[in-house]
ZAMARGU-4260 file (C-alpha; in steps of 0.2 Angstrom, whole numbers, plus 5000, padded with zeros to 4 digits):
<rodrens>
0) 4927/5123/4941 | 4926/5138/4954 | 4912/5146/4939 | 4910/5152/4921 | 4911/5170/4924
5) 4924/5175/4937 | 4924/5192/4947 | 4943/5198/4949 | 4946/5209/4964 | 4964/5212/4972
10) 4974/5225/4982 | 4960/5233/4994 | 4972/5237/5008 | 4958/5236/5019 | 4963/5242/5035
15) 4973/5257/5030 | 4965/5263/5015 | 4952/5278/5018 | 4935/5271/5028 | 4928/5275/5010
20) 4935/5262/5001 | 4932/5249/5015 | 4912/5256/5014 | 4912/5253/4995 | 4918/5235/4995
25) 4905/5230/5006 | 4893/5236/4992 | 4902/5228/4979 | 4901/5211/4989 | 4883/5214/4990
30) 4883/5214/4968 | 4895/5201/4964 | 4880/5190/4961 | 4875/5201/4947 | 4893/5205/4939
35) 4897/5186/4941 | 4895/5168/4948 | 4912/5167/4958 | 4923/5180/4965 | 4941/5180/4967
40) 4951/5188/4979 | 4968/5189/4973 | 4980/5195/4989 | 4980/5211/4997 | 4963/5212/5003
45) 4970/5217/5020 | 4983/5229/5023 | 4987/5215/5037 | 4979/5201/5041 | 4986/5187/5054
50) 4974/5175/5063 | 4979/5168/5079 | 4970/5150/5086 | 4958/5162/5095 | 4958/5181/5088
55) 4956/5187/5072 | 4960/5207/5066 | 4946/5218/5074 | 4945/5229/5057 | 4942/5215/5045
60) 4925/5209/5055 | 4914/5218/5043 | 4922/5212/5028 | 4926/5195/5034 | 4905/5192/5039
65) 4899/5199/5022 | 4909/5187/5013 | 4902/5173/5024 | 4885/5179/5018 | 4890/5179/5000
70) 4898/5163/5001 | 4881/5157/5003 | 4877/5164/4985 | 4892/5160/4975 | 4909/5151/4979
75) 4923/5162/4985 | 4943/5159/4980 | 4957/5167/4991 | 4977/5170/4985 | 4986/5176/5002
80) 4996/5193/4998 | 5013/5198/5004 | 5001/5209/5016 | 4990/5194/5022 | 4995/5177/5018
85) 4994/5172/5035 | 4974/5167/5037 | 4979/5150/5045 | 4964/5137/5042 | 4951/5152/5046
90) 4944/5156/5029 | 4942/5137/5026 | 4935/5131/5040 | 4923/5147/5048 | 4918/5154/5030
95) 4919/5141/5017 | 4932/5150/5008 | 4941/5141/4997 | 4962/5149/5002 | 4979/5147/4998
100) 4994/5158/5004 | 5004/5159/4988 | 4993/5151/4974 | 4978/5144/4964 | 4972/5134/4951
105) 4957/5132/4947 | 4944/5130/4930 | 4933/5149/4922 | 4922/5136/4913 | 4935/5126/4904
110) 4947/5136/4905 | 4961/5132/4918 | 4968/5146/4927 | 4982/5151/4939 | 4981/5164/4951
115) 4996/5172/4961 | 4998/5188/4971 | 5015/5192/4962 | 5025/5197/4980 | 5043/5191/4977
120) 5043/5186/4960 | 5047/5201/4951 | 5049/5215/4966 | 5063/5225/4963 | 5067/5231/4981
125) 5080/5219/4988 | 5074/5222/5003 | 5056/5218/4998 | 5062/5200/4991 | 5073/5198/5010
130) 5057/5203/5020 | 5045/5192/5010 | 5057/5175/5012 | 5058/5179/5031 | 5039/5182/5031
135) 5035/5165/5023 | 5047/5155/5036 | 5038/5144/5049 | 5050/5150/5060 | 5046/5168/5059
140) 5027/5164/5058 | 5030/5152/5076 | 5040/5170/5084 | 5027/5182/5076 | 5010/5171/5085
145) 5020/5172/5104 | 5018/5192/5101 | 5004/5200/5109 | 4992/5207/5095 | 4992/5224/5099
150) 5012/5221/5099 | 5013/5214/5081 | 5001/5228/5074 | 5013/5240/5078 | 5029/5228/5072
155) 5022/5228/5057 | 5016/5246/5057 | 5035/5248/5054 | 5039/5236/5042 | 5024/5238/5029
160) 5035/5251/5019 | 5049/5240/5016 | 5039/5226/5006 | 5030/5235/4992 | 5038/5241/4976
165) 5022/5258/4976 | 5030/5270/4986 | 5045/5270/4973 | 5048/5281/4959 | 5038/5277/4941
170) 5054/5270/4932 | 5055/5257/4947 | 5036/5254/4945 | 5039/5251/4927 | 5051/5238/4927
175) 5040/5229/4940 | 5025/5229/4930 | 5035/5225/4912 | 5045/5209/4924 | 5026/5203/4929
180) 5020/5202/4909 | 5036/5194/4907 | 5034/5183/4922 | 5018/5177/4916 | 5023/5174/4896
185) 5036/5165/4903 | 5024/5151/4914 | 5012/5152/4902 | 5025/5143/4890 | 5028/5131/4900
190) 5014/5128/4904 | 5002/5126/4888 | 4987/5119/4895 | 4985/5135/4908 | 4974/5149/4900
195) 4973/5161/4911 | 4987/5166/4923 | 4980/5183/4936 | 4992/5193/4945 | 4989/5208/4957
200) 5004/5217/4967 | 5010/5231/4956 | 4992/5238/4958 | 4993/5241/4939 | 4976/5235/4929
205) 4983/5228/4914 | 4977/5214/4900 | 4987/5205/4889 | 4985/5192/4877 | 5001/5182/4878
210) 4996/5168/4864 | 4980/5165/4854 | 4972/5155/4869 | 4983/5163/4882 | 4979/5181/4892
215) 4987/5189/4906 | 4977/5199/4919 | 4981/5210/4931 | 4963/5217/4938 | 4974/5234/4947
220) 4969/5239/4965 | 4954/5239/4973 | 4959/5257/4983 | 4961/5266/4966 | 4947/5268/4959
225) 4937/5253/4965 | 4946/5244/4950 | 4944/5224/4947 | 4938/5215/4934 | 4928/5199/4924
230) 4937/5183/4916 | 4927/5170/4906 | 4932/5154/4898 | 4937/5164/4882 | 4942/5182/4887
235) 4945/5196/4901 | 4938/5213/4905 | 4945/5228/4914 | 4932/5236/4925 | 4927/5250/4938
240) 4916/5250/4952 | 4902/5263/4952 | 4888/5256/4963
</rodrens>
């Protein structure tokens, strides 16, 4: 059981977002205490994040200690994003984080839950679904550590408009969010024991309750409006920052 109430945060974009929102997270982490007894972290927390054996992103220090200190206070789950799966054994082994590129399952009380970023299973950008089965090769991951740091940065400088579905037009953005629901009634059937399935990615806050004992929750992004949100064994609430 990761805790009975479950603070939901995803799509911060840390690291490209104004230094605003990076200044508000902070003090967000510094409450979760009092808004939950866990917190997830649901992909995106970074607008890029790679770990090499002996470096780690210079802008994600600040973040990256506060959660050390909170981790002290209440356990702390990580889903990788398409933006910054690539943590390597870091979050696990310097910060007590519990971390997994892709997904998680885990209990809110009794209540078992799964949580994935959403990157490749409903983007509507073929160019998004390409990129995002290159970027989760070994091999690309191999090529992409022999670059120097400052190199990659700017490689992906260049390639971060090609892997979201945001910068599109609303009817594009739509169809994403309608195909995640859809994506998520659809495991959730499989799936009856599961009673919580959280998603991020489309950046759109959104409940839904997909079954008597069954809800869908998307918390929407951090860097609009300081958006996430609270799950419990037995239901799920949409929430804004104002601290």
């Amino acid at each position: 059981m990761l805790g009975t109430t479950l603070v939901v945060v995803a799509d911060a974009h840390l690291g490209a977002a104004p230094a605003g929102v990076s200044d508000a997270f902070l003090r967000f982490l510094a409450e979760v205490p009092s808004h939950g007894d866990a917190l997830l972290i649901n992909g995106d927390l970074f607008d890029f994040w790679f770990c090499y054996r002996h470096v780690m992103p210079r802008h994600g220090f600040k973040v990256a200690a506060a959660l050390g200190e909170l981790r002290k206070r209440v356990p702390i789950a990580i889903v990788g994003g398409n933006h910054d799966r690539w943590g390597d054994d870091f979050w696990e082994r310097d910060l007590g984080v519990l971390f997994h590129p892709r997904e998680l399952r885990f209990k809110v009380g009794n209540r078992e839950a799964l949580a994935v970023h959403g990157d490749g299973l409903t983007d509507t950008r073929r160019t998004a679904r390409l990129l995002n089965t290159i970027l989760g090769s070994d091999t690309a991951l191999a090529a992409f550590r022999l670059l120097h740091p400052d190199l990659a940065y700017r490689l992906v400088l260049r390639m971060q408009p090609m892997i979201g579905e945001n910068d599109r037009g609303s009817s594009a953005r739509a169809r994403a969010f309608a195909q995640q629901e859809a994506w998520a009634r659809a495991r959730l059937e499989r799936e009856p024991g599961t009673g919580l399935v959280i998603m991020a990615h489309t950046h759109h806050a959104a409940v839904a309750q997909l079954s008597p004992s069954q809800q869908y929750l998307n918390p929407g992004a951090w860097f609009d409006g300081f958006r996430y949100a609270v799950a419990t064994e037995t239901d799920v609430e949409l929430k804004t920052f104002t601290g």
